[in-house]
C-alpha positions in Angstrom: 114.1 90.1 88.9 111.5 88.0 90.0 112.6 88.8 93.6 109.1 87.8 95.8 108.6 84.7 93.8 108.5 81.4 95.9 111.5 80.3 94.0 114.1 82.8 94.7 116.5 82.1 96.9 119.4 84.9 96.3 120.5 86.7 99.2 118.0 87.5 102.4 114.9 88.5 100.8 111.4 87.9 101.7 108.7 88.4 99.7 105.4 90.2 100.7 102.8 89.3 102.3 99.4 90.4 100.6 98.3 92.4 103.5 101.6 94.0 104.0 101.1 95.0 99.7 97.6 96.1 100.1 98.4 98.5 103.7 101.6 99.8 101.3 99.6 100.6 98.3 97.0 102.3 101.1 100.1 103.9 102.4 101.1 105.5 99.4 97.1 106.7 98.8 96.9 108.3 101.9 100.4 109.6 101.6 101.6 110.7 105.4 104.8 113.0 106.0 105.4 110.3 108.9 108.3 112.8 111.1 105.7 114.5 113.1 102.7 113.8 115.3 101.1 116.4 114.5 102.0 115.8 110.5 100.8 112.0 110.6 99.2 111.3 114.1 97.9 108.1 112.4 101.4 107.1 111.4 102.9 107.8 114.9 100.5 105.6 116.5 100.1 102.9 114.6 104.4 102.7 114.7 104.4 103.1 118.3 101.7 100.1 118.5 103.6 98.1 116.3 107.0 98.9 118.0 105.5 97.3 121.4 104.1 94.2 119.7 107.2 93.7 117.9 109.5 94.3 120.9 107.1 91.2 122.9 107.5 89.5 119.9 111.8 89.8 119.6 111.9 88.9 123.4 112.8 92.9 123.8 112.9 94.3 127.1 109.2 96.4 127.8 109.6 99.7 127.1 112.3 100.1 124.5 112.7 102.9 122.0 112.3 102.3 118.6 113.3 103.7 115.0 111.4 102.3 111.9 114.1 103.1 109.4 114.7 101.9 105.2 116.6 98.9 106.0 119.3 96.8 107.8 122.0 99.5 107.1 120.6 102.7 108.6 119.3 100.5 111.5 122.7 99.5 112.2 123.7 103.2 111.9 121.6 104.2 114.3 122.1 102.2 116.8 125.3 102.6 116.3 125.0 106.7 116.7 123.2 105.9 120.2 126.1 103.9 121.2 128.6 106.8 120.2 126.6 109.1 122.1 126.6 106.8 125.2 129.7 105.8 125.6 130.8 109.0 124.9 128.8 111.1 127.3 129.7 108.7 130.1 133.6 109.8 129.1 132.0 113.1 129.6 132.1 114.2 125.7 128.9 115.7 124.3 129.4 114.7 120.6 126.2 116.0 119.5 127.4 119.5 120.6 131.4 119.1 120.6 131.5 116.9 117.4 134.5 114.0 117.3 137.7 116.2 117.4 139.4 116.1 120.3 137.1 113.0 121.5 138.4 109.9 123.5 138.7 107.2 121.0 135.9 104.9 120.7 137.0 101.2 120.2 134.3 98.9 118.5 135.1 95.4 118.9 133.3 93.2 116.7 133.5 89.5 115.0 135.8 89.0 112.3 132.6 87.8 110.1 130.4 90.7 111.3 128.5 92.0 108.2 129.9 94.9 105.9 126.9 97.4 107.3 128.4 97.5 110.1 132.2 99.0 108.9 130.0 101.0 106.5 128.3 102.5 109.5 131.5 103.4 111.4 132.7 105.1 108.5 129.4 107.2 108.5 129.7 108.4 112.0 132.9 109.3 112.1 134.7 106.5 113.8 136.1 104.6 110.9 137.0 101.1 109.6 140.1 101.7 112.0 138.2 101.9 114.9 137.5 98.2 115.0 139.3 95.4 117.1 138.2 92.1 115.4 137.3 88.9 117.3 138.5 85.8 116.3 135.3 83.6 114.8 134.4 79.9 114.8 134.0 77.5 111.8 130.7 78.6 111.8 131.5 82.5 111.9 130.4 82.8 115.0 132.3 85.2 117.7 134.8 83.4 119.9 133.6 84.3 123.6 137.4 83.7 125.3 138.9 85.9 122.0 136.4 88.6 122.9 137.7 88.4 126.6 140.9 88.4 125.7 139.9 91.2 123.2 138.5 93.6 125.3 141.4 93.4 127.9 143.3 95.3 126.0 140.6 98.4 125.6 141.5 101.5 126.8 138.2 103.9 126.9 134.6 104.0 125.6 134.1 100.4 124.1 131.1 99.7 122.0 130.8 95.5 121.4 129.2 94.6 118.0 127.4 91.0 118.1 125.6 89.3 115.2 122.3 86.9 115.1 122.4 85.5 111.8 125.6 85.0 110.0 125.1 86.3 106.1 127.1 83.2 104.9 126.2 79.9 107.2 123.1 82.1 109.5 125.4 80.8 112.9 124.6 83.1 115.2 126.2 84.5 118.3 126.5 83.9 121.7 124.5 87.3 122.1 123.8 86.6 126.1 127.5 85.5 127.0 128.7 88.3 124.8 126.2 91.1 126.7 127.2 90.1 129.9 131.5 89.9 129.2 130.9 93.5 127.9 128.6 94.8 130.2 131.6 93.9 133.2 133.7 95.9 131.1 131.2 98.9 130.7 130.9 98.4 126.7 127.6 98.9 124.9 126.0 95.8 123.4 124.7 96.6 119.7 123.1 93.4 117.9 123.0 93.3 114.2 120.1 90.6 114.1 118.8 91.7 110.3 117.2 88.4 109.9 118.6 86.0 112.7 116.6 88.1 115.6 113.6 86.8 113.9 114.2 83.5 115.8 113.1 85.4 118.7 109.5 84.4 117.3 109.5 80.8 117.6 109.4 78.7 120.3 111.8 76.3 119.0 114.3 78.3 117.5 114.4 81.3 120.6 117.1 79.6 122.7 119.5 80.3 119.2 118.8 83.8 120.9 118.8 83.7 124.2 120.0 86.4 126.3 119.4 88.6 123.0 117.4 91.1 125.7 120.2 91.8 127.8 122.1 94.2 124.9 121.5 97.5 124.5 120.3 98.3 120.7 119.0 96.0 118.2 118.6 96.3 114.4 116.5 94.0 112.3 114.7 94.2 108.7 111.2 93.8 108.7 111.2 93.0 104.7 113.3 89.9 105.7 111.5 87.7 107.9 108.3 89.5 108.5 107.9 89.7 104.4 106.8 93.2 104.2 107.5 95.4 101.0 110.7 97.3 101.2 112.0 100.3 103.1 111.2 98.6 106.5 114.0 98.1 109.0 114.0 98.8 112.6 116.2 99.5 115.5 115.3 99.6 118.6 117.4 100.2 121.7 117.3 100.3 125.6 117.9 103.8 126.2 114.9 105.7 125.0 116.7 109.0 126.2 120.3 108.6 124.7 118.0 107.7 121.6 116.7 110.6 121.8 119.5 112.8 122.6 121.4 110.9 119.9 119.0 111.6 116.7 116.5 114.3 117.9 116.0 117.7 116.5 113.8 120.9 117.1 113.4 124.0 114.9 111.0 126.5 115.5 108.6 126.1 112.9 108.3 122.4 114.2 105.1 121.3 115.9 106.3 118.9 118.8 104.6 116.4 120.1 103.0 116.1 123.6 104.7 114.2 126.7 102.6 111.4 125.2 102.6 111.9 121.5 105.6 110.5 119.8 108.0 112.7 117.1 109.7 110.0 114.9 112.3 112.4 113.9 113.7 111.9 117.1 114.3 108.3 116.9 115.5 107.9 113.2 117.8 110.2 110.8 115.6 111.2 108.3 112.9 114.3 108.7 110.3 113.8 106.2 109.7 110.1 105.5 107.6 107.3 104.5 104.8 106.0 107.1 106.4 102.6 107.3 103.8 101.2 109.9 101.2 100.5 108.4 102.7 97.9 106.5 104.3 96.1 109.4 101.2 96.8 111.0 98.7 94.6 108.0 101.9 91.8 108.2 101.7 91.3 112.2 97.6 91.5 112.3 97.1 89.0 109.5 100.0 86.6 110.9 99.3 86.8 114.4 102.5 85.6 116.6 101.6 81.6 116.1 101.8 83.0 112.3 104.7 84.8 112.4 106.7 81.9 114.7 105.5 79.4 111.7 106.8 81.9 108.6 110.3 81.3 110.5 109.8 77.6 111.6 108.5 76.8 107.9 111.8 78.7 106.6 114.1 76.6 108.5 112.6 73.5 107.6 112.8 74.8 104.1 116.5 75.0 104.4 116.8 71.4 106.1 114.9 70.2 103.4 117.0 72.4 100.6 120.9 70.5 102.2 119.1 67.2 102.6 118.0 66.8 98.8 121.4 68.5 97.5 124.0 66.3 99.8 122.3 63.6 98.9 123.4 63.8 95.8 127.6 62.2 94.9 129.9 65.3 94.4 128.0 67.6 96.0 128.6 68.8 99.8 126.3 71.2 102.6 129.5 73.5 104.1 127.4 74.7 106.9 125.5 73.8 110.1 122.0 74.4 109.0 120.8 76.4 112.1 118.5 78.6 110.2 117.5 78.9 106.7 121.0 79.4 104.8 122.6 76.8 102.9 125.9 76.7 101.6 126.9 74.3 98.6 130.1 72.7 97.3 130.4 71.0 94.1 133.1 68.7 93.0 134.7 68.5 90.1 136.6 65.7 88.1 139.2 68.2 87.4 139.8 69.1 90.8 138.5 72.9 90.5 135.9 72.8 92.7 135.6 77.0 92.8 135.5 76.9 89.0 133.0 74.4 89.2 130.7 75.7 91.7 130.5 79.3 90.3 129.4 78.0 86.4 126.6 75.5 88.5 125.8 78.7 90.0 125.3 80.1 86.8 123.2 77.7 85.0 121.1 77.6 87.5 120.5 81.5 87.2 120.3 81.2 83.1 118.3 77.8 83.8 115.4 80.2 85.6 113.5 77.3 88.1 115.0 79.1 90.7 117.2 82.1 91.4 120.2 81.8 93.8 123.5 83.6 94.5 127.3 82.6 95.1 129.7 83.7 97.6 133.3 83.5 98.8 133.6 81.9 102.7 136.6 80.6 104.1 138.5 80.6 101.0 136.0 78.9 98.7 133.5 79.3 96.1 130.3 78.1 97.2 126.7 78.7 96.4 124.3 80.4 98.5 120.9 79.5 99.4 118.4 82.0 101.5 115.1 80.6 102.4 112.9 83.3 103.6 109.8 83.8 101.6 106.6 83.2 102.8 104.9 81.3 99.7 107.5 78.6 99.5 106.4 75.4 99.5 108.6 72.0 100.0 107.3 71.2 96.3 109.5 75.0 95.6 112.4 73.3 97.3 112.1 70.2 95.3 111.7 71.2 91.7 114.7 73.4 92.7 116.7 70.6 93.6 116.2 69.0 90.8 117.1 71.9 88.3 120.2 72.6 90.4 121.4 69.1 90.1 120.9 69.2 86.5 123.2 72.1 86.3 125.5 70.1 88.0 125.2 67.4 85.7 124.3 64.7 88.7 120.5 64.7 87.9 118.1 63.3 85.2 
């Protein structure tokens, strides 16, 4: 798959930026054990330098921990294992030591559209799919704030309240700030799952999507979405730097640890021996700059305007979704009155076609095609050849 070409438009993928390629062809070269300081002091420093640009640049409280991790799923997980641990030890239960028999149960409230990382993630920890109390969402898929009230009411015991910036379907995002503060009165942990929509953090005109995003208490976000960096690059970060630790760190005696001031990322992410994924981040965020890095996400959403102008336009064919970011979601009509039949076979010329590459999904009961706008080399002449061939498909274009 021609996945970091300026015409594809399947899921949430970015390409990669040039810099970002060259620093992870360098970082294979020099080929760092990137667990220890004193394996890959390098590594360690060039993470924890990127970790405070990134958290000025997310609108991310000073002085957050961070975990650079393979991608939006084990970010989620381990945010998700700091909030166990938290809310936990404030019950007074040591999971670490004492494991999850026995334990007060943990409720996870969370949106009814949350993504399917996060369930995955409970089911990793311990907690299970059962452990969640859904919230009621909007047409958009965003969380309702008076069903979360009314939600967490009814919690009895450690609470841990998953949001989401960036819906996978429409991109909606969240009331993060409203949410933080309902569940903070009620002594619930905040996680955010903001694997692309956290990005608007970065621009100026799209940051008030996000406002109050700082107030949680852990964050997970891909760096090979919006920051276009070659894969095996997500990061969480949280607001606890020592239930971080507590949660994920280890010792053994042949370890070397670091100093007070030299980091161990072993502490702060599941794996032990790992790829230095810095130095990639590191290339994408010198080369962009934060002006740079605010226009990659600006240029995106535009994209996306640009992408539900040019289709609804068009008879027979509707935009399901308030554009807010850069997902699209398209209806097509048929003369037969199967729309979902309709839709998925445009979907599928358009793949078999080959200008462009997008996906289908299933929201709110109907087939509809799905548009993701977040490379860095698209252009608005991308968007409109790929119009065009998409309305060919359809049959409404010359």
């Amino acid at each position: 798959m021609g996945t970091p070409a300026s015409r594809f438009f399947g899921f949430v993928i970015g390409g990669a930026l040039p810099a970002a390629v060259a620093a992870d062809w360098l970082t294979t070269v020099w080929d760092q054990n990137a667990g220890l300081y004193a394996a890959a002091p390098a590594a360690m420093v060039v993470e924890d330098v990127c970790a405070a640009w990134l958290a000025d640049l997310l609108g991310l409280p000073a002085g957050v921990s961070a975990g650079f991790v393979t991608g939006g799923q084990m970010a989620n997980t381990t945010g998700l294992a700091v909030a166990r641990h938290a809310v936990l030890a404030a019950a007074g239960w040591d999971v670490e030591d004492r494991g999850l028999a026995g334990a007060p149960a943990v409720t996870v409230v969370a949106g009814q559209e949350r993504h399917a990382t996060i369930d995955r993630a409970l089911r990793f920890l311990g907690l299970g799919r059962a452990s969640v109390t859904p919230v009621p969402a909007d047409g958009q898929g965003r969380m309702r704030i008076d069903a979360l009230g009314e939600a967490l009411a009814r919690v009895d015991g450690p609470a841990v309240v998953c949001t989401q910036l960036g819906n996978v379907n429409t991109g909606a995002l969240d009331p993060v700030g409203e949410i933080a503060d309902l569940a903070h009165e009620r002594g619930a942990w905040v996680h955010v799952d903001g694997a692309f929509g956290l990005w608007a953090a970065a621009s100026p005109a799209l940051r008030h999507l996000v406002a109050g995003a700082e107030r949680a208490d852990s964050w997970a976000t891909d760096a090979h979405k919006w920051l276009n960096v070659p894969y095996d690059s997500g990061l969480v970060f949280t607001r606890h730097p020592e239930a971080h630790r507590r949660a994920l760190g280890t010792s053994a005696e042949y370890l070397i640890a670091g100093e007070r001031s030299q980091r161990d990322a072993m502490d702060f992410n599941p794996e032990f021996s790992r790829r230095a994924r810095g130095f990639p981040i590191y290339a994408a965020l010198r080369s962009l700059g934060r002006s740079g890095v605010a226009d990659l996400v600006d240029r995106c959403c535009a994209l996306a305007r640009r992408f539900a102008d040019g289709l609804a336009a068009a008879d027979g064919v509707e935009v399901r979704n308030e554009v807010v970011l850069n997902q699209v979601l398209v209806r097509f009509s048929s003369t037969d009155g199967d729309g979902d039949g309709h839709t998925r076979d445009v979907i599928r010329r358009v793949q078999q076609e080959g200008t462009c590459w997008l996906s289908g999904t299933t929201w709110h009961g109907e087939a509809l095609m799905r548009v993701s706008v977040s490379n860095w080399s698209t252009t608005a002449g991308d968007v409109d050849r790929s119009v065009a061939a998409i309305l060919r498909c359809a049959g409404r274009g010359a």
